[in-house]
VMD Tcl script that draws the C-alpha trace (Angstrom):
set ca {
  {23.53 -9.43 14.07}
  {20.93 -6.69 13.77}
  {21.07 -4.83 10.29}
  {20.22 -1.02 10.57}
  {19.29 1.16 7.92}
  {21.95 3.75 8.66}
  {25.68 3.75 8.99}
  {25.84 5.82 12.22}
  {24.76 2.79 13.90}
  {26.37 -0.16 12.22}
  {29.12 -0.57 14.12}
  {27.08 -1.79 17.32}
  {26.98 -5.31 17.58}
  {23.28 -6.34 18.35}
  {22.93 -9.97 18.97}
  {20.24 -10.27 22.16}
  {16.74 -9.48 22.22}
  {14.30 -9.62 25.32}
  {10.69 -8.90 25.77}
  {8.76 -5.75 26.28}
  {8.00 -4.40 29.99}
  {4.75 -2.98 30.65}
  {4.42 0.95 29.51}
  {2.99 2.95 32.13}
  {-0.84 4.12 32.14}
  {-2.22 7.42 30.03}
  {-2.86 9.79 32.11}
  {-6.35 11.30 30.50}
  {-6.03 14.47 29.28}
  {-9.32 17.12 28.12}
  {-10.29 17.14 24.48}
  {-8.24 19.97 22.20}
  {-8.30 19.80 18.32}
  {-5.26 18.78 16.63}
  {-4.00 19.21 12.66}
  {-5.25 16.42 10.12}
  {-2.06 14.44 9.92}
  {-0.99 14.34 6.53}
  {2.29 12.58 4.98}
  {5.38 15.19 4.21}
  {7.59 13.43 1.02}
  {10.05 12.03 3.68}
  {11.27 8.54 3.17}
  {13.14 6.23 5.36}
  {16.36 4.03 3.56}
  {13.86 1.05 4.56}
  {11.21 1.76 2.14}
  {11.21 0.56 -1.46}
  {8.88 2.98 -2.84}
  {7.24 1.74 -6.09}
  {4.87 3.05 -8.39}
  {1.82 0.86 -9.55}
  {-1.09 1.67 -11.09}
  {-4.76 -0.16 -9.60}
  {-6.47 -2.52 -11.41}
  {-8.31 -5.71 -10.99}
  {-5.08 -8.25 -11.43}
  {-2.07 -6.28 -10.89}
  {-3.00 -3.85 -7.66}
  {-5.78 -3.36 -5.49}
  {-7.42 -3.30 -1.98}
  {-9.47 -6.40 -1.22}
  {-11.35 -6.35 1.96}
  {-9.20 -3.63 3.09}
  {-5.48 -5.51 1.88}
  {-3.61 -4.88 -0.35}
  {-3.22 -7.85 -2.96}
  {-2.58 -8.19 -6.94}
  {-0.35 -10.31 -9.23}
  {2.76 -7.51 -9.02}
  {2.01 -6.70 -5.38}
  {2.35 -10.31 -4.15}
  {5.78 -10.18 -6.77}
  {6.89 -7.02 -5.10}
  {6.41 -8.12 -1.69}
  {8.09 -11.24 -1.92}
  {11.03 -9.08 -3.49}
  {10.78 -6.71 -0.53}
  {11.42 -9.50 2.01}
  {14.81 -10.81 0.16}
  {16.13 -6.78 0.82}
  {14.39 -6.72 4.24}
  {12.88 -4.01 3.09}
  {9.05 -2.79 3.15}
  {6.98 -1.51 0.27}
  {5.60 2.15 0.18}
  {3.37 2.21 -3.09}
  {2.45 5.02 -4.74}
  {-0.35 4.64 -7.43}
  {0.00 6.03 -10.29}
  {-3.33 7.94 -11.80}
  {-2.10 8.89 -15.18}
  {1.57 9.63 -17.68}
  {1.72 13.02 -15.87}
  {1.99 11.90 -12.10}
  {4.41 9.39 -13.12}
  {6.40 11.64 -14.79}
  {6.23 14.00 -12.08}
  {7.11 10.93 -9.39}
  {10.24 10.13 -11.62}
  {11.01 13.57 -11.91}
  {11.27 14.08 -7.95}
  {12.78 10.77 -7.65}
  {9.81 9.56 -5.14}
  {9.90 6.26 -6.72}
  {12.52 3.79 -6.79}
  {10.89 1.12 -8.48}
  {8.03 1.52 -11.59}
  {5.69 -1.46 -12.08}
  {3.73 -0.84 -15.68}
  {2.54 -4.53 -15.85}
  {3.14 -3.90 -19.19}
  {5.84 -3.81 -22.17}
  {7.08 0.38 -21.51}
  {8.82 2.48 -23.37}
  {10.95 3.62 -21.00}
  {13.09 6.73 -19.62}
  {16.27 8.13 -20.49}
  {17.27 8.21 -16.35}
  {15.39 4.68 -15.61}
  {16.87 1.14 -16.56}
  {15.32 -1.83 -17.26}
  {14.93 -5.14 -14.91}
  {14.80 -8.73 -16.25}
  {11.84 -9.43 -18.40}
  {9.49 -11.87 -16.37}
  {6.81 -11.69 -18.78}
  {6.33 -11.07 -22.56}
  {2.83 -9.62 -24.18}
  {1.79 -8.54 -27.09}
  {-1.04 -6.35 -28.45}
  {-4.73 -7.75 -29.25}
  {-8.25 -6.56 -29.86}
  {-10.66 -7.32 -28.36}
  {-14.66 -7.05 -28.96}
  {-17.84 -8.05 -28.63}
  {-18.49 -11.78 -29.11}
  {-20.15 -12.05 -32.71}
  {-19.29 -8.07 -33.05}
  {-18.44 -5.69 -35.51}
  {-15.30 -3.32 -35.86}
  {-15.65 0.01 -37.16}
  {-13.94 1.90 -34.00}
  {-11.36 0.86 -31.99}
  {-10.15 2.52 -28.45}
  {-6.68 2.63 -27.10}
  {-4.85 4.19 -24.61}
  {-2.66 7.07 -24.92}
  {1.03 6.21 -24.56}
  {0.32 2.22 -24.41}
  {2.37 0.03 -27.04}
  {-0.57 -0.82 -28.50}
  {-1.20 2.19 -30.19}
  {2.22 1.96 -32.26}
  {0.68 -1.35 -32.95}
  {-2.30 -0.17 -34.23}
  {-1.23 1.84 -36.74}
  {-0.21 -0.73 -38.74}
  {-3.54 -3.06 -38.57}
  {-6.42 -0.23 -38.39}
  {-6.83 1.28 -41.72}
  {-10.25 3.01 -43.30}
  {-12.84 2.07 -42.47}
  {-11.67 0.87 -39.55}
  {-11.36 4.39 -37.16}
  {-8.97 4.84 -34.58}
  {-9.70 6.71 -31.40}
  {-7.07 7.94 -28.29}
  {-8.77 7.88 -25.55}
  {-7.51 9.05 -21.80}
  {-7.58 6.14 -19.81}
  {-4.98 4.55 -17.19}
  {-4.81 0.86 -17.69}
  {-5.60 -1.88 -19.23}
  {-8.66 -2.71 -17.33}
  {-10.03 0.97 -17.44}
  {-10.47 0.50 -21.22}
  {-11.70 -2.89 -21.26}
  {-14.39 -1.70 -18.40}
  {-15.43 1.11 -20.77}
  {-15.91 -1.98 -23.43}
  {-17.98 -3.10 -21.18}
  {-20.39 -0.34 -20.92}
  {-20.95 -0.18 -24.62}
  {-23.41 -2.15 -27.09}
  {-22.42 -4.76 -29.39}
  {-24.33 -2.55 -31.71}
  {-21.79 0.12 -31.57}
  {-19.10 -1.52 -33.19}
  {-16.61 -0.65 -30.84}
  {-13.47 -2.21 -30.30}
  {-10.75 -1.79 -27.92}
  {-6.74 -2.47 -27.97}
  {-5.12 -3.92 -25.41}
  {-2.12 -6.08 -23.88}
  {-2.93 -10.12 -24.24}
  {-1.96 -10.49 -20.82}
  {-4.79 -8.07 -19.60}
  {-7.14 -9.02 -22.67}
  {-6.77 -12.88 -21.73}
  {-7.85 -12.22 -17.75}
  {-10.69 -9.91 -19.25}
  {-12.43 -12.63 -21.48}
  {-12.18 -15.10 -18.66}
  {-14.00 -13.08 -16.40}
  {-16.61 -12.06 -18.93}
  {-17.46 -14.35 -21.38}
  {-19.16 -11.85 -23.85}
  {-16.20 -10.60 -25.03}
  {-13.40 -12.37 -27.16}
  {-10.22 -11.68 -28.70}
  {-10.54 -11.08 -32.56}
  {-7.24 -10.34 -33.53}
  {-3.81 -9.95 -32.40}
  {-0.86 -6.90 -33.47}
  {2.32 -6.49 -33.28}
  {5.47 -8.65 -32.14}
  {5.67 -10.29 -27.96}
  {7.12 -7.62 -26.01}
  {8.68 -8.58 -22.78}
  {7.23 -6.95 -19.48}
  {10.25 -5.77 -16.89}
  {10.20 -3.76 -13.50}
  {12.01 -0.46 -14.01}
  {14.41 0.83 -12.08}
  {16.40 4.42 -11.35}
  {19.75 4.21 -13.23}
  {21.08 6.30 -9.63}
  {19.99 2.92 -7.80}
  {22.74 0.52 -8.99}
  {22.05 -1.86 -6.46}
  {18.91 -3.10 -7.46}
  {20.42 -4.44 -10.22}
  {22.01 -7.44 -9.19}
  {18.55 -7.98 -6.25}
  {15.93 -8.07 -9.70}
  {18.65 -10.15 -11.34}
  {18.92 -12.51 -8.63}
  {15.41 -12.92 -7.81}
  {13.75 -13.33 -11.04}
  {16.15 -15.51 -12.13}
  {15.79 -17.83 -8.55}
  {13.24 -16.38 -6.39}
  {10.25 -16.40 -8.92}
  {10.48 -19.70 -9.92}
  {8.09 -21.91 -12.13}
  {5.41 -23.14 -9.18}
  {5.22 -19.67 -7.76}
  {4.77 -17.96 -11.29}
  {2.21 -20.13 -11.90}
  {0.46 -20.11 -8.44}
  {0.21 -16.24 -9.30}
  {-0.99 -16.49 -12.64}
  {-3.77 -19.09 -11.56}
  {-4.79 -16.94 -8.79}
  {-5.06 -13.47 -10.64}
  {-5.33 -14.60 -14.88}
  {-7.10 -17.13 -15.19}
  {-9.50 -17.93 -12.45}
  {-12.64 -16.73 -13.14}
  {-14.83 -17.62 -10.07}
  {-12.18 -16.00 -7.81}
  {-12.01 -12.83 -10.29}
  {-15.27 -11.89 -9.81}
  {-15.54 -12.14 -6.58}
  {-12.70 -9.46 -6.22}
  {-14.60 -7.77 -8.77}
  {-17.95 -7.14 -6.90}
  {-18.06 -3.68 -5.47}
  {-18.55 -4.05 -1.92}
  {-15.07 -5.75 -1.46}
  {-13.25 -3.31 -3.26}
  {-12.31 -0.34 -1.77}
  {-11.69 1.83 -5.10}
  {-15.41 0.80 -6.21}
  {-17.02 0.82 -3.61}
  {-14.98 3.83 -1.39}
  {-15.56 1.48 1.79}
  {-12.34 0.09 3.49}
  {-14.45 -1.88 5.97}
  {-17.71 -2.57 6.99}
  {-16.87 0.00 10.20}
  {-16.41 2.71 8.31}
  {-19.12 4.92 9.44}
  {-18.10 4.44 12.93}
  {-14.78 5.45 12.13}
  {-15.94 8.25 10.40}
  {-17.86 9.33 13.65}
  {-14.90 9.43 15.19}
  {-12.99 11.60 13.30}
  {-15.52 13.94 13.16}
  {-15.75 13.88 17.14}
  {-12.15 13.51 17.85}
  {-10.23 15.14 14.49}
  {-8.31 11.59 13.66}
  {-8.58 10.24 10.16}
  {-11.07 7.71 9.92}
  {-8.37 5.84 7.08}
  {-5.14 6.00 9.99}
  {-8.14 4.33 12.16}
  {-9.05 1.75 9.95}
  {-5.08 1.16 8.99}
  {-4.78 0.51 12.68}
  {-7.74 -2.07 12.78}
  {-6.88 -3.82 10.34}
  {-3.54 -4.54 11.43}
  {-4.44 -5.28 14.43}
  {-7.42 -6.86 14.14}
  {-8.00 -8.03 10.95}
  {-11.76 -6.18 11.18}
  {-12.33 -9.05 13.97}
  {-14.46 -7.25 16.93}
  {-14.04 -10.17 19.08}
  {-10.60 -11.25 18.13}
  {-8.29 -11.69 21.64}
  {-4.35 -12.19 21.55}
  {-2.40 -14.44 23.42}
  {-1.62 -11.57 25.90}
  {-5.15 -10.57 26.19}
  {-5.99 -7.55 24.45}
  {-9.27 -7.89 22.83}
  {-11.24 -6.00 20.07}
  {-10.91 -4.38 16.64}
  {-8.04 -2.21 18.27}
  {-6.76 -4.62 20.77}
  {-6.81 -2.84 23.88}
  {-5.38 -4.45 27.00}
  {-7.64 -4.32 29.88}
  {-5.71 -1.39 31.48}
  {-5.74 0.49 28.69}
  {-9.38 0.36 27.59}
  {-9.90 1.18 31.74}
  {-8.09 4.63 31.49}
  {-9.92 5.95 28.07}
  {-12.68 4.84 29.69}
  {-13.62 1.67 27.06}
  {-16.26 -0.39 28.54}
  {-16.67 -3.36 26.16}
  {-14.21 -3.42 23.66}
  {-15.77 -5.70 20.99}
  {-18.33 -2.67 20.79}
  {-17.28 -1.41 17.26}
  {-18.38 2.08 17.78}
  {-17.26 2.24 21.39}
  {-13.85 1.06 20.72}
  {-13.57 3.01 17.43}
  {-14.07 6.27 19.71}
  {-12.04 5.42 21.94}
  {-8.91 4.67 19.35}
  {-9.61 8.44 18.31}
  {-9.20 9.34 21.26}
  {-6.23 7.47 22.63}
  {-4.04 8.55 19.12}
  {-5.02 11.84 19.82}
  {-3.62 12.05 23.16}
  {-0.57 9.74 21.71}
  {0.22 12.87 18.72}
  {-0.45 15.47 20.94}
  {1.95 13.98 23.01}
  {4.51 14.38 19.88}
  {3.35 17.84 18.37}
  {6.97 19.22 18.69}
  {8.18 16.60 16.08}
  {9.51 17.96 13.23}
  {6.73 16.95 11.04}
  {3.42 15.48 10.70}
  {4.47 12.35 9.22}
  {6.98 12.18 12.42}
  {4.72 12.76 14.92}
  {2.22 10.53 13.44}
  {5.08 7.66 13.63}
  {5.76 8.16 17.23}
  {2.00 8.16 18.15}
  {1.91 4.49 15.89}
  {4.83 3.14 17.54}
  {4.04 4.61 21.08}
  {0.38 2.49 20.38}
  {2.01 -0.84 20.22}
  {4.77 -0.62 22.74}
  {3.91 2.26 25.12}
  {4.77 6.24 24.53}
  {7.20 5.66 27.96}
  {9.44 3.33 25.50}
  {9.36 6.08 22.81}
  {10.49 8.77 25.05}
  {13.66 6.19 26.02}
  {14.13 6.26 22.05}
  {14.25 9.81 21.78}
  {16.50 10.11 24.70}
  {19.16 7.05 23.11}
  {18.87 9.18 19.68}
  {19.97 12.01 21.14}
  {22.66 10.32 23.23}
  {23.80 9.02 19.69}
  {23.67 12.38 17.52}
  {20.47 11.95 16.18}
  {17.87 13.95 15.85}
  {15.23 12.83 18.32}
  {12.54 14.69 16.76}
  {12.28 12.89 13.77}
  {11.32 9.07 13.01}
  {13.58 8.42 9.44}
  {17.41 8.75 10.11}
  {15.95 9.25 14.04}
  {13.56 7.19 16.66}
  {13.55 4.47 14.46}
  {16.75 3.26 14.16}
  {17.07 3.63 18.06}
  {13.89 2.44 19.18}
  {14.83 -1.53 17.94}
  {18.25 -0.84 20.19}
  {15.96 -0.71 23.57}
  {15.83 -4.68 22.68}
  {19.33 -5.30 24.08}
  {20.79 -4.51 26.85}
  {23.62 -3.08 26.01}
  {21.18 0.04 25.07}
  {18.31 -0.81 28.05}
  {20.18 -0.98 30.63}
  {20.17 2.87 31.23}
  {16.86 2.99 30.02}
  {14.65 4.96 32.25}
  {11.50 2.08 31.46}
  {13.79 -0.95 30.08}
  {13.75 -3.21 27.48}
  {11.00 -3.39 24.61}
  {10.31 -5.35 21.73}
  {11.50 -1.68 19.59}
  {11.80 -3.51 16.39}
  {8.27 -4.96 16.43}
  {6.78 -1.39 17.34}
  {9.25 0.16 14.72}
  {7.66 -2.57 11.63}
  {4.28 -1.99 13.40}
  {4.37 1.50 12.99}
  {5.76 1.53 9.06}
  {2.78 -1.12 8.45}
  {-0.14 1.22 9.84}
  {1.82 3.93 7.87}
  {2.49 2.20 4.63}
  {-1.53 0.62 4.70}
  {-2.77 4.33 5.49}
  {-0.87 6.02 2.67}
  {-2.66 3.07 0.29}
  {-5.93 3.77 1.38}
  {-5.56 7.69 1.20}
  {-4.76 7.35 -2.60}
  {-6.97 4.81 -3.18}
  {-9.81 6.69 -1.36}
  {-8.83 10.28 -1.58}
  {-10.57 12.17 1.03}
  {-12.35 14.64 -1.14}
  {-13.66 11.76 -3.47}
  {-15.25 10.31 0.01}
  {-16.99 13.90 0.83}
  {-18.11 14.46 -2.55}
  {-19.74 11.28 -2.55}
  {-20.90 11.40 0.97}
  {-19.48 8.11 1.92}
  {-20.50 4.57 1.84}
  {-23.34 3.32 3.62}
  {-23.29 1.19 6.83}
  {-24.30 -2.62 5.15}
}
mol new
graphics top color blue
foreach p $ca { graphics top sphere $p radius 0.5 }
foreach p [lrange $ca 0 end-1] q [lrange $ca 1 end] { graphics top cylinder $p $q radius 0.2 }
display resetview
């Protein structure tokens, strides 16, 4: 049985799936300039959208992927729901109020003991941490840093007295502060406060540094969740107390805590797309193509690295080839010569999603017709147009991809649906995860790497 995301459609009974037939040939079409697509705060009931904030053990983008201590955690979560993850990362106290405000989050990730909300509950404790300073080795204390809002500033108060100076400083993490340690002198005599569990993964990946002293009683560190979602409840309950067990919470911890060699190598800039503002080593290409073809270079590399994996030669068992994977028929009609020619084929993606959301410009939203374009790029725009007509059969609204195309797209699998289908059966429910993947990476790079940062900076330079 096929679960769907809405009730409208639960009462078909789904239990065949067949493969896709080919979708006809794009028909080229002259250059015209389209909008920058942009994301409109419209969610689909598939999404767990969770707020994390970026730093070198809990979040980031390595090598253009996603990866961390809580975002391996969350994903594993994610799968026992069947659910994705949409993350949105959280900059400072006032964009995460503001996201729990709006409700745009459903889960909140601190990676630290929180103080909570009156509207959010809290999940199981996984974790427990309390607060410690930490200094130069063979240091001095007269000052010591800590971050506005963090636990250890209540702390503090209690272990910092004259001479010993406090200072509040605005910074987002953990690992912000301990950086800006970093960049001081031992001469200075500063100091900074921390959680151990952040403090611990610090000294280990820089051995000048130690921890001096530690404040304050263990806290325990939870996932928080919207009191309004009662059902996640009983999923944290039943995962932290079976899914993370011993060997994986240690296979984590290794890999992200306490492994220095393999902490600074996620730590040197040119793998890191927040330090260095590089998603991969393509990147000006892809920026060539948006400024030719009006495509954002980040949806481009979302879709290579899916894909491709950044491979240009890579080949699939069907035979498409290159960092896009265009079948031979396809890279024919947008005229692609040799598609393991990076620039070549990164043109002629811009070009071929271009004609693919100009196809869609009547749907009701960017974000929408971005989604058909993404899904009509794996499985053919001729399959999406049999979508659109099934969701309207059905009393959906075919001009929209949440609540819409994507809950009837995955029906063109059986044939109770394809059958009538104008261009049969399709693989729908690959192209629908396909197309929420692309998405879902795309959104993370665009907050990672916000596109004014990039033109302020004037972008990273071709290695």
């Amino acid at each position: 049985m096929l679960k769907l995301a809405a009730p409208t459609l639960t009462a078909f009974a789904l239990t065949s799936a067949t493969s896709c037939t080919p979708a006809p040939t794009p028909t080229p079409t002259p250059p015209e300039p389209i909008e920058r697509v942009e994301r409109l705060p419209d969610e689909s009931d598939n999404a767990l959208r969770v707020g994390l904030r970026k730093s070198l053990t809990d979040y980031f983008i390595y090598r253009g992927r996603p990866r961390g201590f809580e975002y391996d955690l969350l994903s594993r979560f994610a799968k026992t729901l069947d659910r994705r993850i949409s993350v949105r990362v959280v900059t400072d106290d006032e964009q995460l109020e503001y996201l729990i405000e709006r409700g745009e989050i459903d889960l909140w990730v601190p990676a630290e003991p929180w103080g909570g909300h009156p509207r959010w509950n809290a999940g199981p404790s996984y974790a427990h941490s309390d607060s410690v300073l930490v200094n130069w080795r063979h240091g001095t204390t007269r000052s010591v840093h800590v971050r506005a809002g963090s636990s250890p500033v209540r702390d503090l108060i209690g272990w910092c007295a004259p001479p010993c100076r406090q200072q509040i400083v605005a910074a987002n993490t953990d690992w912000a502060l301990l950086q800006s340690l970093a960049k001081t002198s031992r001469d200075q005599g500063v100091a900074v406060a921390v959680n151990r569990r952040h403090a611990e993964a610090f000294i280990a990946l820089d051995g000048r540094f130690v921890i001096t002293h530690g404040m304050g009683t263990s806290k325990p560190v939870r996932w928080w969740y919207r009191s309004a979602d009662a059902q996640l409840k009983p999923a944290l309950e039943t995962f932290f107390r079976s899914g993370f067990r011993p060997k994986l919470r240690a296979a984590l911890h290794a890999r992200y805590f306490a492994s220095p060699a393999q902490m600074r190598m996620r730590a040197r800039p040119w793998v890191r797309t927040d330090l260095s503002k590089r998603i991969t080593r393509w990147d000006p290409d892809l920026r060539a193509a948006q400024s030719r073809y009006g495509i954002d270079w980040r949806l481009l590399a979302a879709v290579m690295m899916v894909e491709s994996a950044q491979d240009p030669f890579a080949t699939s068992r069907v035979g498409a080839q290159g960092l896009f994977q265009f079948m031979p028929n396809t890279a024919r009609a947008i005229g692609l010569d040799d598609p393991s020619d990076p620039k070549a084929s990164s043109y002629a993606a811009a070009r071929y999603l271009r004609r693919l959301m100009r196809r869609f410009r009547r749907a009701k939203s960017p974000y929408d017709q971005r989604m058909f374009a993404l899904a009509s790029y794996n499985v053919g725009h001729a399959h999406v147009d049999d979508a659109r007509i099934l969701a309207r059969q059905l009393g959906l609204d075919d001009e929209v991809w949440d609540q819409g195309v994507s809950l009837t797209l995955p029906l063109l699998a059986h044939r109770q649906f394809s059958k009538d289908a104008k261009h049969g059966s399709c693989q729908g429910l690959v192209a629908t995860r396909y197309a929420e993947h692309v998405s879902d990476l795309y959104e993370q790079y665009s907050q990672i790497l916000p596109q004014s940062l990039v033109d302020r900076d004037g972008g990273p330079e071709r290695p």
